[in-house]
N, C-alpha and C positions, 0 to 999 in steps of 0.2 A: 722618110728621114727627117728627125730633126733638126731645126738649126738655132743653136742658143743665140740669142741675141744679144750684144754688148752694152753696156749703159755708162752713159758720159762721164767725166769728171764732174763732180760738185765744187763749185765754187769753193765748202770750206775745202777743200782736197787738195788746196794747194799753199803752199807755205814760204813765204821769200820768194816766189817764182819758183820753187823747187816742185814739183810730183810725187806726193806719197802713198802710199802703198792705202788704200781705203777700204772702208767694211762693203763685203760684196752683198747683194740684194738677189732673193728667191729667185730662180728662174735664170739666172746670170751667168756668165762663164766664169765669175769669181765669186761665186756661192761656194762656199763649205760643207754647211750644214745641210744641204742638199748633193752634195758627192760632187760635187764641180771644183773650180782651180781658185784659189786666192789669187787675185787679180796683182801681177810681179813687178809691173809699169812701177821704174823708180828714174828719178831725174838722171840722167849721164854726167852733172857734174857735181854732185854729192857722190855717185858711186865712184867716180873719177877717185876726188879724195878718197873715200873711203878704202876702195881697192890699194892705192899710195901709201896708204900708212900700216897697212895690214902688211903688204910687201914688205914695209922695212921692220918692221918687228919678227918678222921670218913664224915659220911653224904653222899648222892647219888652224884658222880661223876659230872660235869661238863662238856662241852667242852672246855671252858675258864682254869679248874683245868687241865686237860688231856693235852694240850698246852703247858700251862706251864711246865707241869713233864716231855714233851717229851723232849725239849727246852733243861730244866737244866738235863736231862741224855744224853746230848751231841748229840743232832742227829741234826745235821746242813744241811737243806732241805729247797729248794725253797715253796714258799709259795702255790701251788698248791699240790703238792709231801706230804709238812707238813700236809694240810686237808687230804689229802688221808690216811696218816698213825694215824691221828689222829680219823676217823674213826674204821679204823683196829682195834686201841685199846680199844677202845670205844664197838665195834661189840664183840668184846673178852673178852671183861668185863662186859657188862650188856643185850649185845644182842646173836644171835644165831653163833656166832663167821663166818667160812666161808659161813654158810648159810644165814646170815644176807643180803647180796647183793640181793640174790634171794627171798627171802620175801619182797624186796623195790622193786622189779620190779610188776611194774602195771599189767604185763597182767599173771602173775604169782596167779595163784588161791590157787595150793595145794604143796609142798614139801615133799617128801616122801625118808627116808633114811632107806635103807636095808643091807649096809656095810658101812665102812669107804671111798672105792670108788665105790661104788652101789647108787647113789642117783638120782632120776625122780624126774622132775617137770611136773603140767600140767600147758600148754599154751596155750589160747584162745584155751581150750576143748580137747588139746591132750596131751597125755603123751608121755616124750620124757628125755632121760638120758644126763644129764650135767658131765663134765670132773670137778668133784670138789672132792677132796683128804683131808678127816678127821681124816689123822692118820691112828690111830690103834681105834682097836676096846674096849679097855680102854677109848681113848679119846672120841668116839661115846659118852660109856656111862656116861663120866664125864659132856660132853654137856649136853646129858639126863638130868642127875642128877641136873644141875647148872638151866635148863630150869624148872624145875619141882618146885625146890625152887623159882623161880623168879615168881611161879604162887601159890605161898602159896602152894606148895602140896606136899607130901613125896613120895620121889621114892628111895625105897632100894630095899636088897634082900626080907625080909619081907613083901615089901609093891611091888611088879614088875609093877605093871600097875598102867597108871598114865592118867587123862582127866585133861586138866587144860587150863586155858584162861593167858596169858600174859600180862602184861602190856599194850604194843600196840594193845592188842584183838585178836593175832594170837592165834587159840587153837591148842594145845599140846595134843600127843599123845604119850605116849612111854611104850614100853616094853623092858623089863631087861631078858637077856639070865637065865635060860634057857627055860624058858616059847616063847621068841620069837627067839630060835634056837640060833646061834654060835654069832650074833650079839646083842646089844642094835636095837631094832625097831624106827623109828622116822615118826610120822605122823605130819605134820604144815598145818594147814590150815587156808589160808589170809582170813581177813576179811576186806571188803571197808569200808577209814573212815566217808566214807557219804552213806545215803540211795540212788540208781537211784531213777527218780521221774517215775509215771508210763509211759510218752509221754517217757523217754529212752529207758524203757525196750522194749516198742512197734516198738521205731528205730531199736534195736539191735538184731530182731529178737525174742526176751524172751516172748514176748506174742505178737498173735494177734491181730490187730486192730479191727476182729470185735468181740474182749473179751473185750475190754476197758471198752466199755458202764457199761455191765451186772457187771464190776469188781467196778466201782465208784457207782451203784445203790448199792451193798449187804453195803457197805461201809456206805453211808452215810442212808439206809433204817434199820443198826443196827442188820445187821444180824448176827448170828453164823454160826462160817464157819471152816471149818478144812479145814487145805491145806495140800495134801498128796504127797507122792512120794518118791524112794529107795535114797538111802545116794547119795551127789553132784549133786543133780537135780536140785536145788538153791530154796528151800523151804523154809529159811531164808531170801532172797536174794526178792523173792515175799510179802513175811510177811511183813518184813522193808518198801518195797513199797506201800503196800495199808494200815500200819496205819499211813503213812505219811499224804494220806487222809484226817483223824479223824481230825474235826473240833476239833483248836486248843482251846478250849471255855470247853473239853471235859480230863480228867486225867486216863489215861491210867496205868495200874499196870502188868507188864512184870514179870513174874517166869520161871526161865531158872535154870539147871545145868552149864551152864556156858554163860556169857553174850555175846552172838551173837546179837539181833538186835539191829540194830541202826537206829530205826524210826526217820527223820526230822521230831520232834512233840517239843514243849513247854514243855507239860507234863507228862514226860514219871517217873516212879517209877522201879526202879528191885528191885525184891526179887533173893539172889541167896541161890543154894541147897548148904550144907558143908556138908563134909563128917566127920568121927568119926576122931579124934585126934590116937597118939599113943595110951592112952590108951583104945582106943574104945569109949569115950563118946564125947558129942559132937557133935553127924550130926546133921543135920536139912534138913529132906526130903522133897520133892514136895509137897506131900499132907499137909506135915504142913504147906508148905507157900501157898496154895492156902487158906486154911482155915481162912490164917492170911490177905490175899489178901481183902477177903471179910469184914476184918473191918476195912479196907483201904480207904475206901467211893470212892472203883473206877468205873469209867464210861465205863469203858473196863476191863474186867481179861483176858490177854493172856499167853498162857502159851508156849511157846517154843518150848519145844517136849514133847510129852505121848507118853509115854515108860513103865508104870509101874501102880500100884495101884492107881496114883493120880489121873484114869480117872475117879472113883468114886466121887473124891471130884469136879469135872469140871463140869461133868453134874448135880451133885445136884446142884453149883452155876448157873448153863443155866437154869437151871428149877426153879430156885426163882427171876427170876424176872431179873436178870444181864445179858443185852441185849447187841448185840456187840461182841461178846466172840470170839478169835481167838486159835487155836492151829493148831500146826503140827505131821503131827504122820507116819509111816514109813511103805509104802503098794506100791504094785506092781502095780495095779490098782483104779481106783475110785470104781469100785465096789468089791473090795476085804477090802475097809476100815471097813464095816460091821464086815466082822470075824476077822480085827483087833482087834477091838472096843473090842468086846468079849472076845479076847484073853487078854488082857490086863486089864479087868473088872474083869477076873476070878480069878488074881489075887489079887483081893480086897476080892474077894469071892462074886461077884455077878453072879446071875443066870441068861442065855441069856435073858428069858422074861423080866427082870428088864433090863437087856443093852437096850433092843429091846425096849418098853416102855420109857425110860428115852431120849436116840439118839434119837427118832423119834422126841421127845416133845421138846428138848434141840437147836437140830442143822436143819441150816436150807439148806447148800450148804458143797459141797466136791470142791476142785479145786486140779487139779491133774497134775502135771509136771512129764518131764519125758526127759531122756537124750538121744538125736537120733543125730545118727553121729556125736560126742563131741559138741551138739549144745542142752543149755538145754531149753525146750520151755513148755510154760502151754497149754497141750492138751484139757481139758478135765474143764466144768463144769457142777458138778451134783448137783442135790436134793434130801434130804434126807427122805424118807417115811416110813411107813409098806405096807408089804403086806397083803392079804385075812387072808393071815392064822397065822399074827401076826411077820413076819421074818422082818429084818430090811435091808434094799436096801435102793440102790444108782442108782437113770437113769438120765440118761444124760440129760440134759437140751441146751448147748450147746458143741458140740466139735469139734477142729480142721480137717477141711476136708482132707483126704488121698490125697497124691500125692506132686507134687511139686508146684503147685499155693497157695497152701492156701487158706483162709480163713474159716468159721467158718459155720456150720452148726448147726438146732435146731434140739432135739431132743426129745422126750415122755414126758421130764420133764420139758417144755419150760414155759408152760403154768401155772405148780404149782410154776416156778420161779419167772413169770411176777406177781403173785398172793400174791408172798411173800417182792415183793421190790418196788410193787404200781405200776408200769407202762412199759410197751414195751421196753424193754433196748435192743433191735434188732442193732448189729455193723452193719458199714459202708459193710462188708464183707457178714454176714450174708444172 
């Protein structure tokens, strides 16, 4: 693992006693042009004012406002030096203050803060701790705190745990001491502002080329498909890509806890879940929005992640008639998605024969990702059946061949696949 190392203030870097925002150097935690953070360190009483008079003019800040406020509180800066502190301020007032830099770096996926100076990032698939200094642990959680409201969501003592999507669509995770020990916890993780198209993900390693085919047949053959796999396998990251697909002639309706995909489609609807107010009323759960989904007049019902009771409401919508249907859902294996399913059913209070019965008739493919040497790749496509004696399985149809050459192999469930998407969708690899 590496560890970026921080580099001092210079002497010119400082101005009236004030800390400005300065050009970061190769190698640095506030390198840019090497995918690292613009270094956010701005004085506390320039930002003081500045935050002051932003307040009283009301309305969401500006850069053109920010400029000017820095301007007239006296800070006389070449015009490079000036955007750079104008950022800072900017980072500090509406963004994730010095974590801001490292959420704009492209190859920056996840953010993770475990102290004040305890903080990892992963980079193209590896974690690796950055020299970035948050204070104290007050300020941790006032960040927490300031991130939590910028996502519509309450994080106090009361309330410690907080899931929230931000503005720019980085989702927020935090826990408040002492549920996550001596510190405020910070989880961020990036979301890309565009979907890859699938010919990318195929360049970059994330699937197979001879998965392509069988992945554009289930697609436009209208199949039901859950894509599986444990947390940061890029199960999102796939989803986006293949309803990019979906003939754009075709209105897709998205139910998320918090809005992660970003299909390249025309027609894309979200429903999102809310949770209860202070006073506890107020949520509005999965399974009511999938129910509401359905008199949506959509051509697609996806649902995000199943996690909960709303797998009941998912599969009575697969089972009338609503072709198409995508969800993700959180298993080790493709053929562990089965006692998923169940598990997650039983909370509704269904009884396995009804899960087993309803999945069989509902879903017709599993695709399964999975994260091998910080490289996350789609291993695995199955199809969904019973067996003899009434149990609900997953067999492979095709999956990624062992070793280091790759390509794709068929497997027991090749034939019930070709049978459900009309024709030989066999890759170049295969």
């Amino acid at each position: 693992m590496r560890t970026v190392a921080a580099t001092p203030l210079a002497e010119d870097d400082r101005l009236g006693g004030r800390i400005v925002a300065r050009p970061g150097r190769r190698g640095d935690a506030a390198t840019s042009s090497e995918g690292g953070a613009v270094d956010h360190r701005v004085d506390e009483a320039l930002l003081a004012e500045v935050r002051s008079r932003l307040a009283r003019s009301g309305g969401a800040p500006t850069a053109a406002q920010v400029t000017a406020l820095v301007k007239e509180c006296g800070a006389v800066l070449g015009s490079r030096a000036l955007a750079q502190l104008v950022a800072a301020v900017r980072a500090e007032l509406l963004g994730a203050g010095p974590l801001q830099g490292l959420l704009e770096d492209p190859a920056v996926t996840d953010v993770l803060v475990n102290g004040p100076q305890d903080v990892w990032v992963e980079r193209a698939g590896r974690l690796e701790q950055v020299a970035v200094d948050l204070g104290t642990p007050d300020q941790v959680r006032a960040l927490a705190v300031r991130l939590a409201a910028a996502g519509g969501q309450r994080l106090d003592d009361a309330s410690p745990l907080v899931d929230a999507r931000l503005p720019d669509g980085t989702r927020l995770h935090a826990v408040l001491p002492p549920v996550g020990g001596a510190c405020t916890l910070l989880s961020l993780r990036v979301l890309r502002p565009r979907a890859f198209t699938l010919d990318e993900l195929v360049r970059l390693g994330g699937v197979d080329a001879g998965f392509e085919p069988a992945l554009r047949a289930l697609v436009s053959a209208r199949a039901n498909v859950v894509v599986s796999g444990a947390t940061g396998t890029g199960k999102t990251t796939l989803l986006s890509t293949l309803l990019s697909l979906v003939p754009p002639t075709e209105r897709i309706v998205c139910i998320e806890e918090s809005g992660e995909l970003e299909p390249d489609h025309p027609h894309v609807v979200r429903l999102l879940a809310r949770r209860a107010n202070v006073e506890g009323v107020g949520a509005v759960g999965l399974p009511d929005l999938v129910r509401q989904a359905l008199r949506m007049r959509p051509d697609r019902i996806v649902l995000g992640e199943c996690r909960g009771a709303e797998v009941r409401e998912v599969l009575t919508a697969l089972n009338t008639g609503h072709e198409g249907g995508w969800a993700t859902v959180h298993a080790n294996t493709a053929s562990d998605v089965p006692a998923r399913l169940e598990a997650l059913a039983a909370l509704a209070g269904m009884a396995r024969e009804s899960v087993a019965a309803q999945a069989a008739s509902a879903l017709d493919a599993v695709l399964h990702l999975r994260r091998d040497r910080g490289r996350r790749r789609l291993v695995e496509v199955g199809v969904v059946r019973r067996t003899g004696d009434g149990e609900l399985e997953v067999v492979p149809a095709l999956r990624l061949r062992s070793g280091t050459d790759g390509g794709v192999e068929t497997g027991p469930g090749w034939d019930r696949l070709v049978g459900r998407v009309g024709r030989d969708e066999r890759g170049p690899a295969a």
